[in-house]
ZADO-342163 format. One record per residue: residue in one letter; x, y, z of N, C-alpha, C in turn. Coordinates in steps of 0.02 Angstrom, whole numbers, plus 50000, padded with zeros to 5 digits. Each point is the difference from the previous one (the first is absolute). Layout:
<keros>
KERO  residuo  n.east  n.north   n.up  ca.east  ca.north  ca.up  c.east  c.north   c.up
KERO        A       X        Y      Z        X         Y      Z       X        Y      Z
...
</keros>
This chain:
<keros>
KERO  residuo  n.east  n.north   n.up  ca.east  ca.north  ca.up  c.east  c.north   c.up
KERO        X   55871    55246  53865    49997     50046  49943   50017    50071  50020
KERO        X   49986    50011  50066    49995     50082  50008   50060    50012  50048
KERO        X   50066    49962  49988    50049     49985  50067   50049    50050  49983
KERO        X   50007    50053  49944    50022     50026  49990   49971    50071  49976
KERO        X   49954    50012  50058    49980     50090  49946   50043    50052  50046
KERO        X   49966    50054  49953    50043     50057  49999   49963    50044  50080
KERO        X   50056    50027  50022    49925     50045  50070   49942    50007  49974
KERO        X   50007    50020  49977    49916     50057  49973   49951    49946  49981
KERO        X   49999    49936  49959    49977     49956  49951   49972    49940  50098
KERO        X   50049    49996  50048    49993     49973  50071   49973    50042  50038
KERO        X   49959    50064  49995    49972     50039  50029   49949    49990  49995
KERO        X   49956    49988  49942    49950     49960  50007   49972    49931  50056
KERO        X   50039    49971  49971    49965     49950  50066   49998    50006  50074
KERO        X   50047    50067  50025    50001     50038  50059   49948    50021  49998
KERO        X   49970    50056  49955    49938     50025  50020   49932    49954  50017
KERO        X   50020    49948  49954    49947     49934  49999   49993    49961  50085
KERO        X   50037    50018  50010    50015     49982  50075   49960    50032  50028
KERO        X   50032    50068  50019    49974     50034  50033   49933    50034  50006
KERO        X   49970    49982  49937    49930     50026  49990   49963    49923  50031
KERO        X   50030    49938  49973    49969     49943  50042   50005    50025  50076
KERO        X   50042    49983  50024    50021     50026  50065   49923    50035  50020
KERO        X   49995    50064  49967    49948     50032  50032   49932    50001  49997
KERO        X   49981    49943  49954    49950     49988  49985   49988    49958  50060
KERO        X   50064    49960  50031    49976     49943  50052   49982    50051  50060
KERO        X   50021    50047  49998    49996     50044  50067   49945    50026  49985
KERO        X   49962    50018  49953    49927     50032  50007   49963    49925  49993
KERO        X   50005    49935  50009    49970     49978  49996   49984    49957  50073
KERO        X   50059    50024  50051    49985     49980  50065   49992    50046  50030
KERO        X   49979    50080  49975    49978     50055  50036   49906    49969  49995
KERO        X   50001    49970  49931    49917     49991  49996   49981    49962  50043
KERO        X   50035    49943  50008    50009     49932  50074   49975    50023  50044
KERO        X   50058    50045  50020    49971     50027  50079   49960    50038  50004
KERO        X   49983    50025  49944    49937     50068  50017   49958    49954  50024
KERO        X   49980    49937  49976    49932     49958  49984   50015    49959  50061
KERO        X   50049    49996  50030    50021     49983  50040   49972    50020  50070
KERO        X   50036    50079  50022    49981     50027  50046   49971    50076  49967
KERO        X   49921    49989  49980    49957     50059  49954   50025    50076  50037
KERO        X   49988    49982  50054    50027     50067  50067   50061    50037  49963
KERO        X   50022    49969  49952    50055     50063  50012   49985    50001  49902
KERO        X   49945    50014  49980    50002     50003  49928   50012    50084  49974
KERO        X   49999    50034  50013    50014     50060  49998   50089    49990  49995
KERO        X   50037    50000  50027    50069     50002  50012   50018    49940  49938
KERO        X   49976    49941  49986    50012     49927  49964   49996    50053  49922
KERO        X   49930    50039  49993    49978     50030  49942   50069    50048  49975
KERO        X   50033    50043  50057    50038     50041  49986   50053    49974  49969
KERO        X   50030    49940  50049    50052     49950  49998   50016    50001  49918
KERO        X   49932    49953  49969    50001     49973  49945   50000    50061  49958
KERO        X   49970    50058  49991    50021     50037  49972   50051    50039  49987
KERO        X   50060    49982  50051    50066     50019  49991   50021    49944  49966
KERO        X   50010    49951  50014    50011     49964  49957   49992    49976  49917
KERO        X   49947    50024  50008    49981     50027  49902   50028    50032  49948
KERO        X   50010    50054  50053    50041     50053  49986   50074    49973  49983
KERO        X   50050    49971  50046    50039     49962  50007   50023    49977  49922
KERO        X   49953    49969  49983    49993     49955  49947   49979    50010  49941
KERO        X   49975    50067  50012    49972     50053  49938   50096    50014  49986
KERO        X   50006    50036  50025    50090     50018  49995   50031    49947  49966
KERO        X   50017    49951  50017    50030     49939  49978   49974    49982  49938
KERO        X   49938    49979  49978    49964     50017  49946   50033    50047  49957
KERO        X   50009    50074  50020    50019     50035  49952   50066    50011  49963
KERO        X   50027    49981  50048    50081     49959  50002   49994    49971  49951
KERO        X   49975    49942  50011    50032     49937  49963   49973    50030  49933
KERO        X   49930    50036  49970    49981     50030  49941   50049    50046  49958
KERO        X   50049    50061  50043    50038     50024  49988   50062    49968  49959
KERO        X   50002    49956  50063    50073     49965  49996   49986    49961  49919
KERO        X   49949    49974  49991    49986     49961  49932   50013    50019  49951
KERO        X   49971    50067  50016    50000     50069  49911   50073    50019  50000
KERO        X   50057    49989  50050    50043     50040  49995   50069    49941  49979
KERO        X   49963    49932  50000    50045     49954  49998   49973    49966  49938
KERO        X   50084    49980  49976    49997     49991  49904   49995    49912  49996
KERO        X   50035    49964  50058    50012     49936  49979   49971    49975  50078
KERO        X   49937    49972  50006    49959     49973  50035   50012    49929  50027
KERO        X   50013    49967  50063    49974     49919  50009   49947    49988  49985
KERO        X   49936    50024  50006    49942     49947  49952   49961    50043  49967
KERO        X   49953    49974  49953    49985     50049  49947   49956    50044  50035
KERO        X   50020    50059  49968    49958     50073  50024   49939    49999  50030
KERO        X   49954    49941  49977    49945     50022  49992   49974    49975  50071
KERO        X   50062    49917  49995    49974     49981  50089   50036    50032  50049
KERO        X   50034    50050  49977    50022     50031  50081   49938    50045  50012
KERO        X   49988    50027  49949    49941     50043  50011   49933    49960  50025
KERO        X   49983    49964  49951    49957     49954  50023   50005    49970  50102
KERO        X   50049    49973  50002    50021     49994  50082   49971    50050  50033
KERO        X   50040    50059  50028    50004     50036  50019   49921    50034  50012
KERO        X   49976    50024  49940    49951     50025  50017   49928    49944  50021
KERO        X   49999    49925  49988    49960     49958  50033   49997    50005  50080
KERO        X   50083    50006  50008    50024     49988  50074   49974    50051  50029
KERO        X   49999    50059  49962    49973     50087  50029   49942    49994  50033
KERO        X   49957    49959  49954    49905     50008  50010   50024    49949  50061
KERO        X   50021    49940  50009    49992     49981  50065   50001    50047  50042
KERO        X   50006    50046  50019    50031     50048  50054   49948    50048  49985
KERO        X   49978    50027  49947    49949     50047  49996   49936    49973  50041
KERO        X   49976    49932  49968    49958     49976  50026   49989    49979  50080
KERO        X   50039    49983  50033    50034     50009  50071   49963    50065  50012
KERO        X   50024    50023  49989    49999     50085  50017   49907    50015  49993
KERO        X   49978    49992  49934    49948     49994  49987   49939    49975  50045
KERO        X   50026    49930  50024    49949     49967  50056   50017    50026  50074
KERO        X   50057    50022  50005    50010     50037  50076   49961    50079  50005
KERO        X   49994    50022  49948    49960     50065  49984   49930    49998  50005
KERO        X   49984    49937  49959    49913     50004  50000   49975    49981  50068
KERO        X   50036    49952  50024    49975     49982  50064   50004    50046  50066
KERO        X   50050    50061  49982    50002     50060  50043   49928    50056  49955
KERO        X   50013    49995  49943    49934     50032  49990   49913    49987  50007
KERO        X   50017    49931  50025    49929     49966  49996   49973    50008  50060
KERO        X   50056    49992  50061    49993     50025  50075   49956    49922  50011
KERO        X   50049    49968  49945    49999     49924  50031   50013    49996  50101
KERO        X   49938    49957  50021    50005     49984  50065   50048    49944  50047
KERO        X   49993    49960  49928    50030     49927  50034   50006    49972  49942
KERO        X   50050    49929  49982    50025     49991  49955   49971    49926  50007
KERO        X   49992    49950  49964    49987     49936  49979   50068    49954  50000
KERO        X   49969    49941  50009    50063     49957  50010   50031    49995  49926
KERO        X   49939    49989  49956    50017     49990  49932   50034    50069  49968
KERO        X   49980    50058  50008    50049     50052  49965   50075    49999  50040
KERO        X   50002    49976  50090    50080     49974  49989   50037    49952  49986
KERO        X   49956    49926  49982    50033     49951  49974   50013    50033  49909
KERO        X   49954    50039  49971    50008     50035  49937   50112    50037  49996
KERO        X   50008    50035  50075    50048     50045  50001   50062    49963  50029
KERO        X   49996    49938  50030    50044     49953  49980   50024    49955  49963
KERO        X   49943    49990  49940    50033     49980  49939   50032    50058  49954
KERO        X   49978    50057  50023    50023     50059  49965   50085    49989  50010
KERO        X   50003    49991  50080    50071     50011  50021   50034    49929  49979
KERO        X   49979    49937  49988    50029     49945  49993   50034    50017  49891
KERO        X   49936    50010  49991    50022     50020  49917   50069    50043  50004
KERO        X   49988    50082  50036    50045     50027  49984   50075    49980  50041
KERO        X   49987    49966  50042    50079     49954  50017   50045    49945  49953
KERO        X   49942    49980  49966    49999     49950  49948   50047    50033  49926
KERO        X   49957    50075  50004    50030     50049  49937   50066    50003  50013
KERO        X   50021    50017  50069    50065     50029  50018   50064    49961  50002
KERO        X   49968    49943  50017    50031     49920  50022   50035    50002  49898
KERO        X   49942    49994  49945    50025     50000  49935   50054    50043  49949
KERO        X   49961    50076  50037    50024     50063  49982   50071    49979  50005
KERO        X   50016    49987  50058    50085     50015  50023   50037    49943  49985
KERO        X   49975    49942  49940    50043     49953  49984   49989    50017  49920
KERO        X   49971    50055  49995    50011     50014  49908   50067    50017  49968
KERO        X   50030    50008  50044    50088     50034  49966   50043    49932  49980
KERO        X   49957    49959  50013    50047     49949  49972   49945    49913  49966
KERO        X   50017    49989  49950    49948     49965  49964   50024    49916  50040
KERO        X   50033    50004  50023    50015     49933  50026   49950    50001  50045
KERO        X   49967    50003  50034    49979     50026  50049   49902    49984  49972
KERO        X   49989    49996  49914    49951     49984  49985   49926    49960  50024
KERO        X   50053    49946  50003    49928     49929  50031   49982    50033  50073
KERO        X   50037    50035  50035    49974     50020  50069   49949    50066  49977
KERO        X   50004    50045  49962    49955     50057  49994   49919    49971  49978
KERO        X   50025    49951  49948    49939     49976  49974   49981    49959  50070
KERO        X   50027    49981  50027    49965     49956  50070   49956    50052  50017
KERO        X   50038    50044  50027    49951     50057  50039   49954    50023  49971
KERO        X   50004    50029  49918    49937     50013  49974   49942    49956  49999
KERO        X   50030    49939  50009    49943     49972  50003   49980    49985  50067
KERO        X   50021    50036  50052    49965     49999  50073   49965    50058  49988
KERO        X   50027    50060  49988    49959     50050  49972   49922    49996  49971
KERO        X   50010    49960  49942    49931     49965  49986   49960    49951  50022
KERO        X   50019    49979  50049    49959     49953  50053   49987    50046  50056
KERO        X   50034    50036  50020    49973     50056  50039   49937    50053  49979
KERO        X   50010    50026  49936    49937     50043  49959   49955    49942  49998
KERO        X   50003    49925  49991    49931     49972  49992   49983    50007  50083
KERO        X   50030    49992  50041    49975     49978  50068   49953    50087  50012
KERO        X   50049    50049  49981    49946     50058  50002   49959    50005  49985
KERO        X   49972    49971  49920    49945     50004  49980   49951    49954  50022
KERO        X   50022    49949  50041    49953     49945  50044   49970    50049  50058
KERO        X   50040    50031  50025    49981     50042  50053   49964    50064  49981
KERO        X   50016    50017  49962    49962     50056  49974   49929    49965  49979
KERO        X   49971    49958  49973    49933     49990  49989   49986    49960  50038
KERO        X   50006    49971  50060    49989     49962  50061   49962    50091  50042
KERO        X   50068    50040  50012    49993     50067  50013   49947    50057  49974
KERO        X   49961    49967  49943    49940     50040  49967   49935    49975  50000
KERO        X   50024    49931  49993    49959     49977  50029   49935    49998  50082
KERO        X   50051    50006  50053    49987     49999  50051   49975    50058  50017
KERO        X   50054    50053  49966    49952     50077  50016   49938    50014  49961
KERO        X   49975    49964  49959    49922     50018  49950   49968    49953  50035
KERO        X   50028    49952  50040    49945     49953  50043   49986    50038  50067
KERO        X   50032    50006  50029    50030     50046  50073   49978    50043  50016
KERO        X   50025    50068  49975    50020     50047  50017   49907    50054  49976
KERO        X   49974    50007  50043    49941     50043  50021   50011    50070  49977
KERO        X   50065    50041  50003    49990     50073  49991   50036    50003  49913
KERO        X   49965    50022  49970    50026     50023  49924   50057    50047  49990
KERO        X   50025    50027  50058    50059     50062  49983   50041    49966  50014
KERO        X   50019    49957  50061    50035     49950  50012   50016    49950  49953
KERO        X   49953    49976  49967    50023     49948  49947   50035    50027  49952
KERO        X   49967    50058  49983    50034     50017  49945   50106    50039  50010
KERO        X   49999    50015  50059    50068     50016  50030   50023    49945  50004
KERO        X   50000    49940  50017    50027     49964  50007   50005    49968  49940
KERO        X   49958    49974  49958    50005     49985  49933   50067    50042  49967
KERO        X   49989    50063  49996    50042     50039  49972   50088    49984  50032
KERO        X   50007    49996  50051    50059     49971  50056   50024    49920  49958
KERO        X   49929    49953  50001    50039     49958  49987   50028    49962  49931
KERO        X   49969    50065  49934    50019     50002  49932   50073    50023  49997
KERO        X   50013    50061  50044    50057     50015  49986   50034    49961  50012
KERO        X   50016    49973  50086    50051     49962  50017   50018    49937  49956
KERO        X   49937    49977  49952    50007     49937  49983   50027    50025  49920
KERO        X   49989    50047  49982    50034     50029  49946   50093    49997  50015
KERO        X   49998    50024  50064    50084     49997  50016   50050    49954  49964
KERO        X   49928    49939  50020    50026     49941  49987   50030    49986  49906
KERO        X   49948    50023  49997    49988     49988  49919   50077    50039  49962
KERO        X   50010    50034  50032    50068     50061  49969   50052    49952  50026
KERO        X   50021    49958  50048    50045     49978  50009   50005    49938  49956
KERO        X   49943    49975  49978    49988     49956  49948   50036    50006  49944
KERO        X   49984    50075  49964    50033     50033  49949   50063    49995  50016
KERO        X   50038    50025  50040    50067     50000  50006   50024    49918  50022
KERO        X   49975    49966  49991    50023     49935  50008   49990    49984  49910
KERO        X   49961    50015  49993    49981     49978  49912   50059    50041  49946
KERO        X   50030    50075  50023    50031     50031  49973   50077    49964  50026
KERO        X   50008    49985  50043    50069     49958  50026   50022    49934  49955
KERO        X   49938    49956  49987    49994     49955  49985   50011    49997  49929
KERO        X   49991    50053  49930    49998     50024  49946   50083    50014  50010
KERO        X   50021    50025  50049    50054     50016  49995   50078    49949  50013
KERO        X   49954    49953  50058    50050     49961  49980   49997    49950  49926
KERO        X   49941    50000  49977    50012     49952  49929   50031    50052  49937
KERO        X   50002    50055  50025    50038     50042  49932   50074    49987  50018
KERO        X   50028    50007  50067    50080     49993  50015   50022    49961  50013
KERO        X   49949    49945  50038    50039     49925  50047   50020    49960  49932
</keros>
């Protein structure tokens, strides 16, 4: 369907790229922070360039929308896209912050099995994102969305396995509650990439 647009109308799904793109990169800055904690200061910075990154691109593609008359998909899901894909990245940013503000000590296995489904979702987004320019291409996006959503359930298995253990566990109350807070967000991550699998999915039954 889309084998013929105009530059500007194919600029879109460039930016769609590239904001996937960077969502996967703040989402294996979160990896390794949780990874090797030692260098969370520098991981925190990391990801906050990267936000930034993607704040830009974001504003792009918003610009580019208002300034363009004849659209590939309807207005509302480019917008819709775009800014779902954003909060992935805010939120990133969000849990690399609190956990520098919390003067978190040490990290749990479960808040990094939490930040590799973060990164498996948003590979998943990117893997979809970059086969939207062309509707042939359908039955494979919906595949992925729906790894997407088997991924957000596996989060939310872990996430209350993960709340569990810390209201059984965990002896100091400031601690629980930092970490609690750590592992809402990350599992929220999840939940936004959900959305953008659900907004993909709307989209291919309006065009495919």
């Amino acid at each position: 369907m889309f084998g013929r647009l105009m530059p500007t109308e194919g600029k879109f799904f460039e930016l769609f790229v590239e904001h996937a793109d960077l969502c996967v990169k703040g989402a294996k800055e979160m990896v390794a922070l949780m990874v090797n904690f030692d260098d969370l200061e520098m991981r925190v910075h990391a990801i906050e360039g990267i936000e930034k990154q993607a704040d830009k691109v974001t504003h792009n593609t918003l610009e580019l929308l208002h300034k363009t008359f004849i659209t590939p998909l309807d207005r509302d899901d480019i917008h819709q896209l775009i800014t779902r894909m954003d909060d992935i990245l805010d939120l990133l940013e969000d849990a690399a912050q609190t956990m520098s503000l919390y003067d978190i000590k040490a990290i749990t296995p479960e808040a990094r099995r939490l930040a590799e489904l973060c990164l498996s979702c948003a590979e998943k987004v990117r893997s979809a994102v970059a086969l939207l320019n062309n509707m042939d291409n359908a039955r494979e996006i919906l595949g992925l969305c729906a790894e997407i959503d088997r991924l957000e359930s596996d989060a939310d298995h872990v996430m209350r396995a993960a709340m569990s253990k810390l209201f059984r566990d965990e002896p100091d109350v400031r601690t629980l509650i930092k970490l609690k807070a750590i592992y809402e967000i990350l599992e929220t991550v999840t939940d936004r990439c959900e959305d953008v699998a659900n907004i993909l999915e709307g989209i291919i039954v309006e065009n495919a």
